[in-house]
N, C-alpha and C positions, 0 to 999 in steps of 0.2 A: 258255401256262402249262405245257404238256408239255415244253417246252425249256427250263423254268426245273427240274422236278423230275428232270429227265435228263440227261445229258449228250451225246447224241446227238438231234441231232432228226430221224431219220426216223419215229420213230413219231407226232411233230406231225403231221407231212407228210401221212404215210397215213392219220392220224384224220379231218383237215379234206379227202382226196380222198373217203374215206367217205362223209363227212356231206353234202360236195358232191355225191356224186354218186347220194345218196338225195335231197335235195331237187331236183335235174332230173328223177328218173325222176316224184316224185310232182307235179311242175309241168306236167311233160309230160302224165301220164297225166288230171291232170283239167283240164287245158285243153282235150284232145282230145277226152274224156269232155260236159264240159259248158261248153262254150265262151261260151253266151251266158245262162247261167243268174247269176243270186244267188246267194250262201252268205248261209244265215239261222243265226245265232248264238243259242242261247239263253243262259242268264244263267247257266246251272247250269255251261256248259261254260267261260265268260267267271272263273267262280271258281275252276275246278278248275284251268284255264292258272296265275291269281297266287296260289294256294295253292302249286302246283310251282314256280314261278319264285319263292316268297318262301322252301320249303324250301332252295331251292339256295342263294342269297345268302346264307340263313343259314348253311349248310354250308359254302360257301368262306372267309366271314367268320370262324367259326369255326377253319379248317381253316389262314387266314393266322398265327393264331396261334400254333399248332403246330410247335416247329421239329423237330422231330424226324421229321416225317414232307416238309416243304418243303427243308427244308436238310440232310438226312443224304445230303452225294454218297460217301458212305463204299464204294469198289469193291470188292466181297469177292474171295476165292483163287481164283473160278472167271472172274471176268472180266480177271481181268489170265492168266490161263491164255492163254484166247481171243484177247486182242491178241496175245499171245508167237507168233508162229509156228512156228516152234522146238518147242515144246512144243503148239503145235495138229494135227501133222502125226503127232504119236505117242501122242496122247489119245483114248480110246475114247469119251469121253462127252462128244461132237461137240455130240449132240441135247441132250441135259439142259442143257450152257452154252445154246445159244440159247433151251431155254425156261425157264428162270433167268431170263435176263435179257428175257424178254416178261411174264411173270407175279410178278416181285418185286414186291416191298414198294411202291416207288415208281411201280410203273406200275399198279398197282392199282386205284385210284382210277378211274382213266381209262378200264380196260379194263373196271370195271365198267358205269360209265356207257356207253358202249358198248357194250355186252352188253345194258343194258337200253333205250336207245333202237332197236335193232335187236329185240326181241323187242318194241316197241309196235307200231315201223312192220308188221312179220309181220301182226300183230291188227289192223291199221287193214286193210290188203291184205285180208286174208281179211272182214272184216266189208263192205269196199268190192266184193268182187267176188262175191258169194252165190251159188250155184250153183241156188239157189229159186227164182230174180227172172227166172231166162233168161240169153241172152246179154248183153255187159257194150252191146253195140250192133249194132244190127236192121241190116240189108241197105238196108233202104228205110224 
């Protein structure tokens, strides 16, 4: 979806090695953690998952609709600076083109969502690793 609101897809790329590579660290660590144990689910947790998975659906449903935020590949004066060579080599404001173009309009979205699944997984970590309980695994 990031390759549709972009035109470059490295920021797909690096979204999905992200995501990839926070669900190994957390596959990893509670395989290791508790390998022959059950996960007991309660009911409360089971609504709160399709309460957020039914805001989302709503929000991209919505959000399809919208052309102005899906279909504006409209480049402004500082990224066609940026591809110019020419004019990238005698341009002071190096830094500001590249975070222009990570933090615009169109990648917005994305980078929020991201911003907020890395600020859960933090709180999952810290609530999973409590410094009260002891070590995360005994010696013996």
């Amino acid at each position: 979806m990031s390759g549709m609101m972009i035109k470059t897809y490295w920021f797909s790329y690096i979204l999905f090695l992200v995501f990839l590579g926070g669900l190994l660290v957390l596959f990893i660590y509670v395989s290791s953690i508790a390998s022959n144990e059950l996960f007991l689910t309660s009911n409360m947790l089971k609504m709160f998952l399709m309460f957020i998975i039914i805001i989302i659906s709503i929000f991209s449903f919505i959000n399809s609709f919208n052309n102005n935020l899906f279909m504006n590949f409209s480049i402004n004066s500082d990224m066609i600076n940026f591809f110019n060579y020419n004019n990238l080599l005698l341009n002071s404001n190096f830094n500001k083109i590249n975070l222009n173009k990570l933090y615009n309009s169109q990648t917005f979205l994305l980078m929020m969502m991201m911003m907020i699944y890395l600020f859960i997984t933090l709180i999952a970590v810290v609530k999973i690793t409590n410094i009260f309980y002891g070590p995360l695994r005994s010696k013996f």
